[in-house]
DOLO-966173 format. One record per residue: residue in three letters; x, y, z of N, C-alpha, C in turn. Coordinates in steps of 0.02 Angstrom, whole numbers, plus 50000, padded with zeros to 5 digits. Each point is the difference from the previous one (the first is absolute). Layout:
! DOLO-966173
AlaXYZXYZXYZ;...
***
This chain:
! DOLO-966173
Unk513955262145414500315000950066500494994250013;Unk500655002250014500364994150024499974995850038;Unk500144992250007499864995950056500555001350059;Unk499534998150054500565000950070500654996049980;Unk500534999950031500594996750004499854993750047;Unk499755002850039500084993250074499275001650029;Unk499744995149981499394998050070500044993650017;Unk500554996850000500074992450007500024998250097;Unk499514998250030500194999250052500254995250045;Unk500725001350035500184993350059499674999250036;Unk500254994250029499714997050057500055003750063;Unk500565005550003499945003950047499585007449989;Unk499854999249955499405004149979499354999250040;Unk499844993049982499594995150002499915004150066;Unk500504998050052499784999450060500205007950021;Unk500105004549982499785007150026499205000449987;Unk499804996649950499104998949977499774998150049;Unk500114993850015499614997150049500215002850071;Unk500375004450011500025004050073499515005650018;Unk500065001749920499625004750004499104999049981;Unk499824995350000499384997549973499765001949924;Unk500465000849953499855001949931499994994849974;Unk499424999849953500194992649954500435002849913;Unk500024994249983500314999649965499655004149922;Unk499344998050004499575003049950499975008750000;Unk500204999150083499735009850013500625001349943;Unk500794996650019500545006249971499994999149941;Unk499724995649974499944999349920499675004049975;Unk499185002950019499605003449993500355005949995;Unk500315004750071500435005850006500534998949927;Unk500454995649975500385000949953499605002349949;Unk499494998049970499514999249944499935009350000;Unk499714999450060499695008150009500755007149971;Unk500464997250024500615002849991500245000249942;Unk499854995849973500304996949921499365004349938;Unk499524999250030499235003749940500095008050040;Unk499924999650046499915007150031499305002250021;Unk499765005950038499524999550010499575006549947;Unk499424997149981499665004549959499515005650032;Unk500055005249961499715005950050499365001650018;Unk499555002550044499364999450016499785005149946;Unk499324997949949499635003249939499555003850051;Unk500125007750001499555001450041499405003249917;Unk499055000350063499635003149935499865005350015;Unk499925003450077499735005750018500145000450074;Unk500195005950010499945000750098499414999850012;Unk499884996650075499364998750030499665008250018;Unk499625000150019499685009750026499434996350026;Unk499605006450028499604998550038499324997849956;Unk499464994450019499654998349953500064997449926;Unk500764998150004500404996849961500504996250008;Unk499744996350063500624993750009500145001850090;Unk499655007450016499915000850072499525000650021;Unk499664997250030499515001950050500065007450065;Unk499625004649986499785004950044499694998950078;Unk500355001550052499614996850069499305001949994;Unk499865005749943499365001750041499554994349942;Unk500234996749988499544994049949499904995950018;Unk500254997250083499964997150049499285000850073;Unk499844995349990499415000750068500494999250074;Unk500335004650030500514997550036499814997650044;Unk499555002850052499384997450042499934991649989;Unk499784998549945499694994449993500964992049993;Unk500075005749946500904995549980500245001250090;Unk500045003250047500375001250042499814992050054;Unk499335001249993499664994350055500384990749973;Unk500165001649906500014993549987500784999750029;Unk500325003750021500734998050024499695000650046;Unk499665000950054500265000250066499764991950025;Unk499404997449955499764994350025500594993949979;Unk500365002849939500764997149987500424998450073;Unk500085005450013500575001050046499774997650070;Unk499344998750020499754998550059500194992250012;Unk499854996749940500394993849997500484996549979;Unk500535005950003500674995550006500215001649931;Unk499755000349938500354998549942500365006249971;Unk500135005850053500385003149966500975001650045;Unk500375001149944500875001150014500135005849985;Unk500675000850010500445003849970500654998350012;Unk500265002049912500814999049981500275005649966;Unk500535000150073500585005749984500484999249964;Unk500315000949933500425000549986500615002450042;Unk500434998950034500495003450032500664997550003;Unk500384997749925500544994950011500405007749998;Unk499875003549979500625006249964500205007050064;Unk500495000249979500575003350048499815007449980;Unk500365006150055499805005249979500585002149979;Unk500354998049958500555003749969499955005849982;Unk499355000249940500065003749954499625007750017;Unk499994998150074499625007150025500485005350022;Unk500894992350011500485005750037500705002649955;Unk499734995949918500465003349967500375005749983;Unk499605004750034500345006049998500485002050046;Unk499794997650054500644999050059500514996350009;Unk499894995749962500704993549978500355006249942;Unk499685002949962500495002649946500195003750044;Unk499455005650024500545005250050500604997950042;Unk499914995550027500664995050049500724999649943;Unk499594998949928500624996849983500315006049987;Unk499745007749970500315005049976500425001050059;Unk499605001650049500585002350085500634995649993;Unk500124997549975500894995450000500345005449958;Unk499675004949949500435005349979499805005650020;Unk499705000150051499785006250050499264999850028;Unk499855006050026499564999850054499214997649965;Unk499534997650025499394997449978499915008649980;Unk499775005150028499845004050011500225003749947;Unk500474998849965500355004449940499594997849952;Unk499674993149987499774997249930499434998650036;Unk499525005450026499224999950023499565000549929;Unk499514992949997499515000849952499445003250038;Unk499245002449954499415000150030499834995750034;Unk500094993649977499804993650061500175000950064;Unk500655002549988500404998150048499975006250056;Unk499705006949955500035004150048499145000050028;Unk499474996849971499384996550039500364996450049;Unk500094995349991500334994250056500115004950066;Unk500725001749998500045004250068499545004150009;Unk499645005349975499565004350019499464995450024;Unk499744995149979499594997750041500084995150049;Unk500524998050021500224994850033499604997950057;Unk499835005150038499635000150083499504998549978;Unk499574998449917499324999349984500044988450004;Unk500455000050006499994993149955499984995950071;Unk499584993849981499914997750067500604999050043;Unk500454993849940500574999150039500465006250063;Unk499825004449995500565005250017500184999750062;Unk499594996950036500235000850081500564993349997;Unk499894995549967500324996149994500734999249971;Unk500045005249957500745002349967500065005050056;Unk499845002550033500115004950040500444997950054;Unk499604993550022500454996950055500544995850001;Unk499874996849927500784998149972500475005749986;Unk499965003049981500355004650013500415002850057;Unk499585001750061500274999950055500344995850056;Unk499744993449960500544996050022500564998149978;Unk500255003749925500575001449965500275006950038;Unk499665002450038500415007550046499725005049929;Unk499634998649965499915007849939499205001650034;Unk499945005750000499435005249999499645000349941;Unk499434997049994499855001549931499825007949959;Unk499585002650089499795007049956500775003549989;Unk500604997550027500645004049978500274998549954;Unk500034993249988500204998749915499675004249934;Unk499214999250027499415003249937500465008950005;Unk500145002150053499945007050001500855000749955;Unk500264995350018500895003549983500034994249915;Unk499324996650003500014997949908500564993950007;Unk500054997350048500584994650010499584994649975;Unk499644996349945499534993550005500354994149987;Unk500564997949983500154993649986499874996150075;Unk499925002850054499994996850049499274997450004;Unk499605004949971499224999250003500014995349976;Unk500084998949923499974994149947500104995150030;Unk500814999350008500294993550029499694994550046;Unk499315005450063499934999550056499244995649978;Unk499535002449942499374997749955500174995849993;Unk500575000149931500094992749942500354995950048;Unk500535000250042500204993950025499814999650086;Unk500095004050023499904996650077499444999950018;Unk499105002949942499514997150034499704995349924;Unk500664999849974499774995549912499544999549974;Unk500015007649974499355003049989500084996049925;Unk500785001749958500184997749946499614990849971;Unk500144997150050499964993449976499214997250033;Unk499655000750037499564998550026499275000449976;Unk499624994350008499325001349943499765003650012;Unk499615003449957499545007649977499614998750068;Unk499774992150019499505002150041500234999050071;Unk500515000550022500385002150077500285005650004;Unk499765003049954500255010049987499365005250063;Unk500235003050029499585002650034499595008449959;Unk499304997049974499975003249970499425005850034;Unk499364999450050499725004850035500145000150074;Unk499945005550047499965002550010499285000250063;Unk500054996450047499415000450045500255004350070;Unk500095003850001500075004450080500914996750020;Unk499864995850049500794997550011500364994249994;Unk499384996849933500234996949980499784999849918;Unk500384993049951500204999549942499494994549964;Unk499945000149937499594994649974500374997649944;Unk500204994149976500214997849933499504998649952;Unk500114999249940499524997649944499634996750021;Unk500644990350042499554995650020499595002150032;Unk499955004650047499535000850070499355003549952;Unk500165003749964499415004649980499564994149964;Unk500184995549973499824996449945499394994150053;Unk500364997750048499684995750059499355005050024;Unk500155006650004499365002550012499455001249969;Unk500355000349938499445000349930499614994949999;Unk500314995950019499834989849988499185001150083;Unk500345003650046499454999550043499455001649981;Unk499985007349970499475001649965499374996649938;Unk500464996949980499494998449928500264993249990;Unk500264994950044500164995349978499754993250054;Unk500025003850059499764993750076499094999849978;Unk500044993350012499384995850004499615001350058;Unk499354998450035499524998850032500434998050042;Unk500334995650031500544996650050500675003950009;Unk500005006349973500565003950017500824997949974;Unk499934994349963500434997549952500335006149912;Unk500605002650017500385002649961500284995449951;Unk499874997649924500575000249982500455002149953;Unk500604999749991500295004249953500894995050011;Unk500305000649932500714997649985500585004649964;Unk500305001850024500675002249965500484996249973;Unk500215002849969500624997049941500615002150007;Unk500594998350049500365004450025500674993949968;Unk500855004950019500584999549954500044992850054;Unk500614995749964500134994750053500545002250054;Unk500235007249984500695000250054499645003350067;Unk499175001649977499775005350076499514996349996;Unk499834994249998499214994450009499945001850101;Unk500644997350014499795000550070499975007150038;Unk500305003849974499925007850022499455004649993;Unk499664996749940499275001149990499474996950043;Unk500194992249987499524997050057499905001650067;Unk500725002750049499785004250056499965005249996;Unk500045003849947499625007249992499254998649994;Unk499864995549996499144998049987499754998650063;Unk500294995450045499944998750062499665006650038;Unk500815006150007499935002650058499475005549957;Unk499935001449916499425004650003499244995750024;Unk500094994449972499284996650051499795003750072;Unk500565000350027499884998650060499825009350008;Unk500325003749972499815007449992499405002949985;Unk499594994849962499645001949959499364994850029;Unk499934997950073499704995050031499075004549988;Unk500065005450006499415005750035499504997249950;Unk500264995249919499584999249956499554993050020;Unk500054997350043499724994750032499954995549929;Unk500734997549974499934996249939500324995150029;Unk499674994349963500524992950016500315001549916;Unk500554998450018500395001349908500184991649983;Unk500085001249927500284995849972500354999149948;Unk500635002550022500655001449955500464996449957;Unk500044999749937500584997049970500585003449992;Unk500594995749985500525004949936500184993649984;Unk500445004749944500344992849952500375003649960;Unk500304999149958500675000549961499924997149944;Unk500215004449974500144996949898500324993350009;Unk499744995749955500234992649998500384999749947;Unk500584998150013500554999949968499714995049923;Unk499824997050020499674996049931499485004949947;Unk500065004850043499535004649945500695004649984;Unk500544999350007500815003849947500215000349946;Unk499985002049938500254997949950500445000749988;Unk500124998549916500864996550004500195006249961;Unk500715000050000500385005849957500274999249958;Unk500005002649941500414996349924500385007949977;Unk500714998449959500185003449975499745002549963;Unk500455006749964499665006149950499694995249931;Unk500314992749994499784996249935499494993150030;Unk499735003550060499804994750027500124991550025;Unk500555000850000500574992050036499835000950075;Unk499864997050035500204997950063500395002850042;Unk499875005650037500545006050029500244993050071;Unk500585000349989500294998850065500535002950035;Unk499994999150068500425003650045500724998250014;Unk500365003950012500894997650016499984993950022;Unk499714996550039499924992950011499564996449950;Unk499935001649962499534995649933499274997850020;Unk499735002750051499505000050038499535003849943;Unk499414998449985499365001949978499775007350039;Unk499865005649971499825004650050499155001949992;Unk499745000450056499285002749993499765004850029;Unk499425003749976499795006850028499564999850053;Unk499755006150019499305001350022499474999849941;Unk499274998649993499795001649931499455006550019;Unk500125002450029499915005350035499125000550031;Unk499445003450003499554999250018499464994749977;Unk500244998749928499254994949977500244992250047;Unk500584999250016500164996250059499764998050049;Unk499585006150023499574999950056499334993049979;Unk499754999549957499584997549987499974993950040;Unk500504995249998499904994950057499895000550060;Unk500175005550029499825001550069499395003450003;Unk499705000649962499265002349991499664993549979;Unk500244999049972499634990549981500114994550068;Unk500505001250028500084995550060499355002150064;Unk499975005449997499705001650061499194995250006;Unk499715001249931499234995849987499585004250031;Unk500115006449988499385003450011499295001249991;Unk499675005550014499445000549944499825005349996;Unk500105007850014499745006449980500605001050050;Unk500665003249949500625001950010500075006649993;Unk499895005050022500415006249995500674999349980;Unk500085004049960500685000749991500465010149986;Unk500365000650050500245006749990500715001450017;Unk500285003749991500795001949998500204999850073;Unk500644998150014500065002450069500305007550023;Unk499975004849945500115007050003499405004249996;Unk499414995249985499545006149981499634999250079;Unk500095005150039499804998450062499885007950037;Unk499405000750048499995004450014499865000650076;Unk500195007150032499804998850096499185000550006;Unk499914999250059499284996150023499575003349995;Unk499985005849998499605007649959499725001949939;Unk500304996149967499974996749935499814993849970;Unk499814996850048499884992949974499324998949991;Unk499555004850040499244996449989499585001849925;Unk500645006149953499774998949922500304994649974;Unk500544998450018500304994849957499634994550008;Unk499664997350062499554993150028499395000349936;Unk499875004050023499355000849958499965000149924;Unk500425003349969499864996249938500524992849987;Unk500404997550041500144992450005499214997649980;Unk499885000050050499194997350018499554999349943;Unk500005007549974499574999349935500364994849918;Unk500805000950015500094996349949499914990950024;Unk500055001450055499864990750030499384999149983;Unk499555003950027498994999849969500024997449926;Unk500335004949957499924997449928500024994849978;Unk500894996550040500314994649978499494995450017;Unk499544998850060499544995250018499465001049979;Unk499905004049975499175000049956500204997749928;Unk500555002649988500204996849921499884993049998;Unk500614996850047500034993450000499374993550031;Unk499565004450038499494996350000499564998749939;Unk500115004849978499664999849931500234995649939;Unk500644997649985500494997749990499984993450009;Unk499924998550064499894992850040499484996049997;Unk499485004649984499144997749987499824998649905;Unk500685003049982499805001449909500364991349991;Unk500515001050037500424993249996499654994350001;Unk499785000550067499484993050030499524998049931;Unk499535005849978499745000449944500154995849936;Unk500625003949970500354994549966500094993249996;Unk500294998150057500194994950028499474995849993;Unk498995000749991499734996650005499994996549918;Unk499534995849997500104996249927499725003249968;Unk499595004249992499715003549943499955008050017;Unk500065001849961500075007249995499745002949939;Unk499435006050011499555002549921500395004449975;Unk499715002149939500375005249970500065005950014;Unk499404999450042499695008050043500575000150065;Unk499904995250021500514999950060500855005249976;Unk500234993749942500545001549985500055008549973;Unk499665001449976499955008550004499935003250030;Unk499534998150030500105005650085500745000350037;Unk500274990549978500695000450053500415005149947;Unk499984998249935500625004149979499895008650005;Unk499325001850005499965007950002500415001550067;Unk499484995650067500385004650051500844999450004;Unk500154995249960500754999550020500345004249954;Unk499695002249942500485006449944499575007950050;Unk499485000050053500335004550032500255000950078;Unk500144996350000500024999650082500754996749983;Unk500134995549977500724996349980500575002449933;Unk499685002849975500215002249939500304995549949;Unk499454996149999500194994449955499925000849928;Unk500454998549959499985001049945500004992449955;Unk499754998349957499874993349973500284998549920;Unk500374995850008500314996349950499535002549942;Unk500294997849928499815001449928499524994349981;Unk500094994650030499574994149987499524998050036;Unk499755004250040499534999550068499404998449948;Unk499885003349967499194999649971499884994349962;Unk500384997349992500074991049942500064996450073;Unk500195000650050499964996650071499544996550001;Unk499964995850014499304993150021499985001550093;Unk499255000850019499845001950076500474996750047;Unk500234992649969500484996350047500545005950006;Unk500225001849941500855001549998499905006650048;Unk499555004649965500045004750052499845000850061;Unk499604994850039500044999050056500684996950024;Unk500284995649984500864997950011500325007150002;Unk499865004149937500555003750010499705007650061;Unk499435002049999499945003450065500174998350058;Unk499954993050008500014995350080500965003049980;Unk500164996849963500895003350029499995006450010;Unk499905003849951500215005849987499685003650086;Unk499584999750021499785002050060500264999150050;Unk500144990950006500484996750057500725004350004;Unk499925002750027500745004250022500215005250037;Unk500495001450029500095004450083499675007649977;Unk499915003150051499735008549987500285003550031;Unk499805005449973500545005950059499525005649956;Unk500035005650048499905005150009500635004550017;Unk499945005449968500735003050009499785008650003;Unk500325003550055499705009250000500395000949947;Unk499975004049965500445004349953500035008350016;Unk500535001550011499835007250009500515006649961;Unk499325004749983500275006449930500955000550023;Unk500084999549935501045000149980500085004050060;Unk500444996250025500585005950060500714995649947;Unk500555005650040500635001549986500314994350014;Unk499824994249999500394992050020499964997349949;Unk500554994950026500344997149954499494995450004;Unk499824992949924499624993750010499815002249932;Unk499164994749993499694997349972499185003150012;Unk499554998549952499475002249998499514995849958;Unk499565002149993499344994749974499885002049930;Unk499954994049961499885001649919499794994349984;Unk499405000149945499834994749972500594998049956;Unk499884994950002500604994249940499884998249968;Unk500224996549947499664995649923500564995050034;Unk499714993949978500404992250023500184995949931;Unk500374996650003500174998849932499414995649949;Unk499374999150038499694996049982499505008649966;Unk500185002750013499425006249991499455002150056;Unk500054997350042499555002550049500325004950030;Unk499445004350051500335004650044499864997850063;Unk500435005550048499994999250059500165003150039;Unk499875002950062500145002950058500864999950042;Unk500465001349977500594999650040500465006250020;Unk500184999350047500445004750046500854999849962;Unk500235004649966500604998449956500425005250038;Unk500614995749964500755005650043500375002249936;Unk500135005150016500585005449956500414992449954;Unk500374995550018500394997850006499554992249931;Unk499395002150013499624994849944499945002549918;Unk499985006750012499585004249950500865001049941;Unk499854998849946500515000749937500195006349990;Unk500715003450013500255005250012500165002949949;Unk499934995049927500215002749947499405002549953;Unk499464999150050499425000249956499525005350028;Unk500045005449960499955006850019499105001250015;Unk499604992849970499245003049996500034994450080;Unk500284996350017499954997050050500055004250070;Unk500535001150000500345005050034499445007350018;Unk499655001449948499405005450010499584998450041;Unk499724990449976499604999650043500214999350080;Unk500484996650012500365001250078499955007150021;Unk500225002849974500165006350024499135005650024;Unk499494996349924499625005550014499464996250070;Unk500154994750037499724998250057499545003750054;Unk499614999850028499665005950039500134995050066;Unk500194994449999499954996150080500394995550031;Unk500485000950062500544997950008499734992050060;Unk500354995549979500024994750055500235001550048;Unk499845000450063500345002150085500064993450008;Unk499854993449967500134994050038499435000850086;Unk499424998949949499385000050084499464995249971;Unk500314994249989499424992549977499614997350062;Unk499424997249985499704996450038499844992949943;Unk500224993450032500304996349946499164992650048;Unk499664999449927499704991350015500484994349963;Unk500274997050062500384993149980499774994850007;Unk499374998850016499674991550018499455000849922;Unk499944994649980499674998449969499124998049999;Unk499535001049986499264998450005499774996050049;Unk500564991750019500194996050035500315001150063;Unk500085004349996500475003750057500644997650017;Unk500214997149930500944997149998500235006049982;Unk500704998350025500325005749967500225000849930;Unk499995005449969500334996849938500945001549993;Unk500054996149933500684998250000500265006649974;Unk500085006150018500295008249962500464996949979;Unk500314994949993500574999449934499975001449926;Unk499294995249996499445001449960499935005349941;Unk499835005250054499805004449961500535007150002;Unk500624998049991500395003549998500305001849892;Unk500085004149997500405000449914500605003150013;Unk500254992549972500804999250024500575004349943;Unk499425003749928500255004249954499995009250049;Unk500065000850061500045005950042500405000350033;Unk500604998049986500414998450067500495005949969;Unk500794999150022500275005349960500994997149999;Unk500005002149962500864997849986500355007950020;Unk500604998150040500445007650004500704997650013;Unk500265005549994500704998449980500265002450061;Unk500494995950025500335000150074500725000350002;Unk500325000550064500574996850003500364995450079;Unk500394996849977500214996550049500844999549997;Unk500305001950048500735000950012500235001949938;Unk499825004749976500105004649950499944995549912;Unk499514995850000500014999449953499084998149977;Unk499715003049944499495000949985499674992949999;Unk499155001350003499534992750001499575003749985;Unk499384993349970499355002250010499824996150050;Unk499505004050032499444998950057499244998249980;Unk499684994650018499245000249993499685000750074;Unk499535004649969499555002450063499444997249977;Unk499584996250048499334998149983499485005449991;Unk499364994749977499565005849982499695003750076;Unk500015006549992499835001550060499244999050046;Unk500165000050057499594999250044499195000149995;Unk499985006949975499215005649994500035000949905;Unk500504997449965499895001849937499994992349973;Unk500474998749968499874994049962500104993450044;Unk500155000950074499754993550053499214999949979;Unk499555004150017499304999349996499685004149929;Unk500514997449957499635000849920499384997449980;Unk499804993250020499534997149978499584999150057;Unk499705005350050499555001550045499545002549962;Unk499554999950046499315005149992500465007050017;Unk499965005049979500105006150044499595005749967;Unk499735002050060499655006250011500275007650039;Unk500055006349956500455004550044499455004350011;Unk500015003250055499675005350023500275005050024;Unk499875008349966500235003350019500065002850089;Unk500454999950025499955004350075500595006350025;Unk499595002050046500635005550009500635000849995;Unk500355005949988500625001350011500174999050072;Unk499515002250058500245001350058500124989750013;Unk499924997249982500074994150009500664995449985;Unk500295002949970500835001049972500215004150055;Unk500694997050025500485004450034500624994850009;Unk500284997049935500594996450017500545005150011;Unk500534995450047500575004250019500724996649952;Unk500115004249954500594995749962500645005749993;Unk500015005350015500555003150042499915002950052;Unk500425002950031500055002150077499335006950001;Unk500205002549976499765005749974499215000149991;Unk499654994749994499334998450025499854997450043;Unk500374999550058499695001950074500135006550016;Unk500015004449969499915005950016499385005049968;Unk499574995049963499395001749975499554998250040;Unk499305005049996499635001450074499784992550016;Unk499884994549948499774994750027500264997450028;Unk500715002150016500204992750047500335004750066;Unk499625005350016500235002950036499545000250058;Unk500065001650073499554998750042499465006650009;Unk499465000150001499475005449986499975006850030;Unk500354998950070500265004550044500495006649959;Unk500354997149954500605004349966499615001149918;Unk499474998649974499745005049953499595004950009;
***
């Protein structure tokens, strides 16, 4: 492989680094990664049920249900929303339609989308709200729909209530009598349910863009104040991708991409990004779920409930976990001991053990259980393949030969490698992104998720900038190779528990519709 041309950095380099809080080691690291490339995830088998999934009904839920609630009574449980991302990609079809109308009418170049869209228009929450923008442009809406005139419709969505640019979660997506609910709002209610403590304490954090931090924050306000009837005291974060978590951009030969001003350029590294703002917070039994997968209030007391049961697990696991630790930790430990720890942990952990374990002296393998144990958990629903796009659960082989439990993306798996590719494909279980995450340690510190991140998951893609090509590094993601080296445990749960909205066109599916109209 050829060497870069230029990674030599100025002093005005220097100091775009230090603005941005990157050190110097990070962009070296990012070049390295750029220069070797990243190697592809060895998958050995898709996970299935009783094979890498757990079945609810293998669950004492009753009993797992009580160990979250005595969780949650005191304080130690959150939730984090992902919600930095915009709803663009829900209104792409109406941006193209807009653009065709410059060579004639929207209405001449009608797709299926497009002819859902209008036919259901009066279904979608927003509508009273385009309705009245509208009329304060002097247009009639039911007369535009009737005489097929829509660029005015469009125009009136994407820009004058910016539907186009505005985060997924200030989109009005249900539907309560005469009034509207957004993601955020639905998401705050979810948080009432299965997340407030004994003291009526909510909490939960979003991850929102830096150009709508404050447009979010009083969208949080006045749904508080909407949403008072829950007699919650809340306790709300947001925060924003930290620019120090950006990486850098190198040409097609990997040199140092710079900009018409000779300026260094850097990216988003897209969701495994998030990780610091999940590490900042110092939690300790974190929910974690999409800010699309959200449903109206009719709907929520299935979704609570198996939250609940996967929170039960996560705290019966980790007590167990915490007590094996302490164990360790003491000065002597039998041989009997050490077998019992390693059985329950090859089934309950799915631990698999090195080639040299059995030549091990009791010291070593107590050293090496005490690590191998010490480390964050999560519990994650998995639920039977739907038609979305993502990632799913498969055991792995690691380069050391062990296996392991991880959540992989299309985007890991070797495209040229046709028995690989089988196994992706022949998957029975899709990630919805619905973790319940242990981040404190036995000690009850937090631990450092930097840690246990594998920084061989991230992904290289090819971009452009003022028309001229780059590569991009995206970190390892969030729910996949951010929390590679977790405990993780998946359990199968419903479909009805899934209902993300990632085009328009699914708010018009019965779940997100108000109960009155099915």
């Amino acid at each position: 492989m050829a060497r870069p041309r230029e990674t030599t950095l100025t002093p005005r380099d220097h100091r775009q680094l230090k603005e941005r809080g990157i050190s110097l080691r990070t962009i070296e690291q990012q070049l390295a990664t750029f220069q070797r490339g990243i190697p592809f995830t060895k998958l050995k088998k898709p996970c299935r049920l009783n094979d890498g999934i757990r079945p609810l009904s293998s669950l004492d839920s009753p009993a797992v249900t009580q160990s979250f609630e005595q969780a949650r009574a005191t304080g130690r449980v959150s939730k984090f929303v992902p919600a930095s991302g915009a709803g663009t990609r829900m209104f792409k079809f109406l941006e193209a339609a807009r653009l065709h109308s410059q060579a004639g009418s929207v209405a001449a170049s009608e797709t299926p989308e497009l002819k859902q869209f209008f036919s259901g228009l009066s279904k979608f929450a927003f509508y009273d709200d385009l309705k009245n923008v509208l009329l304060r442009q002097g247009h009639q809406l039911d007369r535009l729909l009737a005489e097929k005139t829509y660029r005015p419709v469009i125009d009136a969505l994407l820009d004058s209530l910016n539907y186009a640019k505005l985060p997924k979660g200030l989109l009005a997506f249900h539907r309560y009598g005469d009034t509207t609910r957004t993601p955020i709002e639905e998401h705050l209610g979810e948080t009432a349910d299965y997340v407030k403590d004994h003291e009526g304490r909510a909490r939960i954090h979003f991850t929102v863009p830096p150009d709508h931090q404050r447009a979010v924050q009083q969208h949080i306000e006045q749904a508080c104040q909407r949403l008072d009837q829950h007699s919650v005291t809340w306790l709300i974060g947001c925060s924003v991708q930290s620019p120090s978590t950006d990486t850098i951009a190198v040409d097609m030969d990997n040199s140092l991409f710079r900009d018409a001003h000779d300026n260094l350029l850097f990216r988003p590294a897209g969701h495994g990004a998030l990780l610091s703002n999940l590490h900042e917070l110092h939690g300790d039994i974190v929910f974690i779920k999409n800010i699309d997968n959200v449903v109206p209030d009719h709907l929520k007391e299935t979704s609570s409930q198996y939250k609940k049961v996967l929170g039960g697990l996560l705290v019966s696991l980790q007590d167990t976990v915490f007590s094996l630790l302490a164990q360790l930790e003491s000065d002597t430990v039998s041989s009997v001991s050490l077998e019992h720890i390693t059985e329950w942990a090859r089934h309950s952990l799915a631990l698999t053990l090195p080639d040299e374990w059995s030549t091990c002296t009791n010291a070593q393998q107590t050293q090496w259980l005490f690590k191998w144990l010490n480390r964050p958990l999560r519990v994650c629903g998995m639920v039977p393949n739907v038609d979305q796009p993502g990632g799913g659960p498969f055991w792995v082989e690691g380069a050391d030969g062990t296996t392991s439990l991880q959540i992989v993306e299309s985007s890991q798996v070797d495209p040229d490698s046709p028995a690989q590719r089988d196994i992706f494909m022949s998957s029975t279980h899709f990630n919805p992104v619905d973790l319940v995450c242990g981040v404190r340690d036995y000690r009850g510190n937090p631990f450092n998720l930097d840690r246990f991140v594998d920084p061989d998951t991230g992904l290289i893609a090819t971009k452009s900038y003022e028309g001229r090509e780059l590569k991009a590094l995206e970190l390892p993601g969030l729910w996949n190779g951010g929390m590679a080296k977790w405990h993780s445990i998946f359990v199968e749960v419903p479909r009805r528990t899934f209902n993300p909205v990632k085009t328009l066109s699914d708010l018009l599916l019965p779940e997100h519709q108000p109960p009155e109209r099915l």
